[in-house]
C-alpha positions in Angstrom: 5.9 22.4 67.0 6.0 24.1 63.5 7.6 22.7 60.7 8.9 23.4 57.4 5.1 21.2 55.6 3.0 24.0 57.6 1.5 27.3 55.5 2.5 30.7 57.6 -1.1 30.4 58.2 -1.1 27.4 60.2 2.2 28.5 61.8 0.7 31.9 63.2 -2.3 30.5 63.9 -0.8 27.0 66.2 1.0 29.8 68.1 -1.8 32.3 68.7 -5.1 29.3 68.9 -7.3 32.1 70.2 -7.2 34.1 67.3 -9.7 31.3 65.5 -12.2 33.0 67.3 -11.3 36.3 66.9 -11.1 35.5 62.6 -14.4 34.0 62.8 -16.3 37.1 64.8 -15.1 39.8 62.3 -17.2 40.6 59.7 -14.5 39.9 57.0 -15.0 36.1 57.6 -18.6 36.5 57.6 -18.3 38.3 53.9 -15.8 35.4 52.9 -17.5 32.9 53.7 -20.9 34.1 52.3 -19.3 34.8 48.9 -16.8 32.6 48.9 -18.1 28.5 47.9 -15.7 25.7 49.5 -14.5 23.3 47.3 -13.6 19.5 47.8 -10.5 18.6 45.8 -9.4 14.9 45.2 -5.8 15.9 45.9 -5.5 15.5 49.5 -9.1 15.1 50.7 -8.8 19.0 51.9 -11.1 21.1 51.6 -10.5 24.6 50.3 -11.8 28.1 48.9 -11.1 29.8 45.6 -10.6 33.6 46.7 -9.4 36.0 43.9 -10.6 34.2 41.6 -7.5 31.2 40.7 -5.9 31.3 44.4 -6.7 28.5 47.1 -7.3 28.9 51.1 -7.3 25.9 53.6 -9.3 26.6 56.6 -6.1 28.7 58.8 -5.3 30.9 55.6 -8.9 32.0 55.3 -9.0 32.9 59.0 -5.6 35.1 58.7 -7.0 36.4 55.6 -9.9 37.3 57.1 -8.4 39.0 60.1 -5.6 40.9 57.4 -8.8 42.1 55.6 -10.5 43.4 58.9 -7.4 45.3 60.2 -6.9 46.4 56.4 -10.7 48.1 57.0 -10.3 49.1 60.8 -7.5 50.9 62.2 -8.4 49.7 66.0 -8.3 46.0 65.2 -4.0 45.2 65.2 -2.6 42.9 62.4 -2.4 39.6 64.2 0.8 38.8 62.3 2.8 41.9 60.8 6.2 40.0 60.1 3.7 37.3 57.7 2.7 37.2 54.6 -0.9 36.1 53.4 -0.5 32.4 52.0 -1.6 32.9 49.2 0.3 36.5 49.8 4.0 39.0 45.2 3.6 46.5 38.0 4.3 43.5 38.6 3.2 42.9 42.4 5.7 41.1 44.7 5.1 39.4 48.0 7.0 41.1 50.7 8.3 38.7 53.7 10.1 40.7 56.6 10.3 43.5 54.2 12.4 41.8 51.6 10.1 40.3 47.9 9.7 36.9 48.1 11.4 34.6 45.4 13.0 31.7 44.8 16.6 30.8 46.1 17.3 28.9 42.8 15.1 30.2 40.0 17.6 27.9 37.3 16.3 25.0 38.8 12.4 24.6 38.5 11.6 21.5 37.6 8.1 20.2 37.3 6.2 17.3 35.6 2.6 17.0 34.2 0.7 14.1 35.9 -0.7 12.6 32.4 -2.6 10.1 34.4 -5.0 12.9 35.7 -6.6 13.9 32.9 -9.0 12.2 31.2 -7.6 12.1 28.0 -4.2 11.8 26.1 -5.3 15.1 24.4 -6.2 17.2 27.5 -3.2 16.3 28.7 -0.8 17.2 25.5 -2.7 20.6 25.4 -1.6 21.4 29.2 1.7 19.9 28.5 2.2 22.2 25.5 0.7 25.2 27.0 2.9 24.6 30.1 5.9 24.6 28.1 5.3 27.6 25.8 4.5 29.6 28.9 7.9 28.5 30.9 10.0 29.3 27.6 8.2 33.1 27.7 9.2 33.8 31.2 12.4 32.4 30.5 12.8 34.8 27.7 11.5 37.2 30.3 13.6 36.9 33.1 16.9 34.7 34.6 14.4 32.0 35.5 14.6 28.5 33.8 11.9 25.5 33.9 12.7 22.1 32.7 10.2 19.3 32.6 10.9 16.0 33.7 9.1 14.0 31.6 9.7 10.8 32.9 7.6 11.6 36.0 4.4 12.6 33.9 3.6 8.7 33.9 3.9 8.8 38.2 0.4 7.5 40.2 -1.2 11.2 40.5 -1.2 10.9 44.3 2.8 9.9 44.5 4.8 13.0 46.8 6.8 14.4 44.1 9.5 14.2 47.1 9.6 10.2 46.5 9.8 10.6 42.1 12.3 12.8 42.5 13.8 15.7 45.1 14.3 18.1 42.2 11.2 18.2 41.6 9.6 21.8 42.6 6.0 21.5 41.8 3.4 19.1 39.5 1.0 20.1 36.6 -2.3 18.1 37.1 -6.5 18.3 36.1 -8.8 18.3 39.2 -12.2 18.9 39.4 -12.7 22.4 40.9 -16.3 22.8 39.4 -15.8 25.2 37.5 -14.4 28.0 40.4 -11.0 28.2 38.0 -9.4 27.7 34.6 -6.7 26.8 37.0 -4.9 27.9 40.0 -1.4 27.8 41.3 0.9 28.4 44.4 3.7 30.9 45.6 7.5 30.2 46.4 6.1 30.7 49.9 3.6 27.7 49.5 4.7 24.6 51.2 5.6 21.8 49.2 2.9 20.0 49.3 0.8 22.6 47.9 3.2 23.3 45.6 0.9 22.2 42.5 -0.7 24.2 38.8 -4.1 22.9 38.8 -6.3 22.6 35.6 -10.3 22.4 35.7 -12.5 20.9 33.3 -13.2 24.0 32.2 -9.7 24.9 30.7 -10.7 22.4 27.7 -13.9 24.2 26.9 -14.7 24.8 23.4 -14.5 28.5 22.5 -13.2 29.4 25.9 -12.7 33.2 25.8 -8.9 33.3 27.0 -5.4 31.7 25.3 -4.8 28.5 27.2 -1.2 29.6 26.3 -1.9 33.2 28.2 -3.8 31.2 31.1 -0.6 29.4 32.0 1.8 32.7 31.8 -0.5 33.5 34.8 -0.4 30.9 36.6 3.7 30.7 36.2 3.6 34.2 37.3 2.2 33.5 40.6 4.5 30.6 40.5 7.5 33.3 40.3 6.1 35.1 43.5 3.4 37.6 41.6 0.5 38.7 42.8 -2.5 40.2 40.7 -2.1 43.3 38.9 -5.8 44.4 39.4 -5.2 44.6 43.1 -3.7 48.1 42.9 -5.3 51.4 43.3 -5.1 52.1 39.3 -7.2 49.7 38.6 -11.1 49.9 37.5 -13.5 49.8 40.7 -15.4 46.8 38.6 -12.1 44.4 38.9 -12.7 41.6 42.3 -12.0 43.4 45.3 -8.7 41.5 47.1 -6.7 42.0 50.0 -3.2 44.0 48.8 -1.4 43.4 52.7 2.5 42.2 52.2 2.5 43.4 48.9 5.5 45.7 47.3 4.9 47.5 43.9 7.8 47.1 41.6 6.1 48.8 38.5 3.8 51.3 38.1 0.4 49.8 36.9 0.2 47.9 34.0 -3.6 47.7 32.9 -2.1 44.8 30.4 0.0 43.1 32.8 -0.5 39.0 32.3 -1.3 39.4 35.5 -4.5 41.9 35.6 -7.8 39.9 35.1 -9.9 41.1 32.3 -12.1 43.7 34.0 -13.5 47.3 33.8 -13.2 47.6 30.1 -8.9 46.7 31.2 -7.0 43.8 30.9 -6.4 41.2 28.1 -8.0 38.1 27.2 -4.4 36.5 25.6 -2.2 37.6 28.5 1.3 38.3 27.5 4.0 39.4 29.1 4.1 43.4 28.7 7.5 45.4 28.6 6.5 46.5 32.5 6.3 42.6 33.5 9.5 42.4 32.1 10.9 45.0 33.9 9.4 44.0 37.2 10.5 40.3 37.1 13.8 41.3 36.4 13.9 43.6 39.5 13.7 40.3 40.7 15.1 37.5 38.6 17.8 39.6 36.5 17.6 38.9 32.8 17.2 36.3 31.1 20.0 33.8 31.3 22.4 32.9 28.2 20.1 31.0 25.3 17.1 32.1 26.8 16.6 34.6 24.6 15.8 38.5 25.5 
């Protein structure tokens, strides 16, 4: 049985088993796995991949993203799942489901909390705190979206099911060891709850650190929205990371300073703000921003 707690990875892939095999005997899996380094995280006891630089794939996602690559590449091999998106699977870039973008059925109501007790210090964890919260109030200024921080769950045991704090609670700020593979790393509306978490690594509290911490969370709250990279596109440089564009719907025209484009091939911005074309993309989704949001 599938339920509601499964990734559409797992989903397509408990339905079709055989198609393990087939993943793991294209060459796609062979190039991901080579160049992509698993990670252990604390969270769950999981163990995952950083692909496109800030996204994470359990063991089923990087088999159906390895088989979405291969069929991107080969015309003879068929998509093993047409009517799914990639998880993680949204110019601005959107994530198309059954044809239709992907977003959230109540974008006024996305609470989160910052898990203060995962971070080694009080500071680290005011700086994300602070960040967090001057990156929500942007896309609210953006868009008719609207974040609100329950603070009273940023004292909760780091491993407590946000389900049992609170069932308003969308997703959970908190630091975890990556090893350096991110700054952090986020999730989509189409990520189950339970991986429905903005991640901060060690390396986010580096001195000097070459991008805003502010402009690092707009990002990640992008994906959050439903938005996929902007360097993905054909406009961009040849130098920018090479990713898988499947279930993807354009909804601007390319935006080399999109908060989402990484910086690469002499494009892209190290402080990551929201450009006039992000606006207009998000509010192809979202609307405008709602009344005292600003705009």
């Amino acid at each position: 049985m599938t339920g509601p707690d499964q990734t559409l990875a797992a989903r397509v892939l408990q339905e079709q088993p055989e198609l393990v095999a087939v993943a793991e005997g294209t060459s796609a899996y062979g190039e991901l796995t080579t160049a992509l380094r698993p990670v252990e995280l604390s969270i769950d006891g999981r163990t995952y991949v950083v692909a496109e630089g800030d996204l994470l794939l359990d063991r089923d996602e990087l088999h159906l993203y390895a088989l979405r690559r291969e069929a991107a590449r080969d015309r003879a091999v068929p998509d093993p799942a047409p009517s799914v998106p990639l998880e993680p699977s949204a110019s601005l870039t959107g994530i198309s489901v059954g044809g239709s973008v992907a977003r959230w059925e109540d974008p006024t109501s996305l609470h989160y909390c910052v898990l203060e007790q995962s971070f080694p210090t009080r500071e680290q964890y005011e700086t994300v705190r602070d960040a967090v919260a001057a990156a929500t109030a942007d896309w609210e200024a953006t868009c008719g979206v609207r974040f609100r921080h329950l603070s009273q769950h940023d004292g909760a045991e780091p491993s407590s099911p946000l389900s049992d704090l609170d069932p308003t609670l969308v997703f959970a700020v908190r630091f975890v060891d990556a090893q350096g593979q991110f700054l952090a790393s986020a999730f989509f509306p189409t990520s189950p709850p339970e991986r429905r978490r903005l991640l901060v690594d060690p390396s986010y509290f580096e001195p000097g650190l070459r991008f805003d911490r502010v402009g690092i969370m707009r990002h990640e709250l992008g994906h959050v929205l439903g938005f996929r990279h902007e360097h993905i596109r054909s406009g961009a440089p040849s130098q920018c990371p090479d990713e898988d564009t499947t279930d993807t719907i354009d909804l601007t025209q390319y935006d080399p300073r999109s908060v989402m484009h990484y910086f690469c091939g002499g494009v892209g911005t190290s402080d990551m703000q929201i450009t006039a074309l992000d606006r207009e993309g998000a509010q192809q989704l979202y609307g405008p921003p709602l009344p005292g949001d600003g705009g």
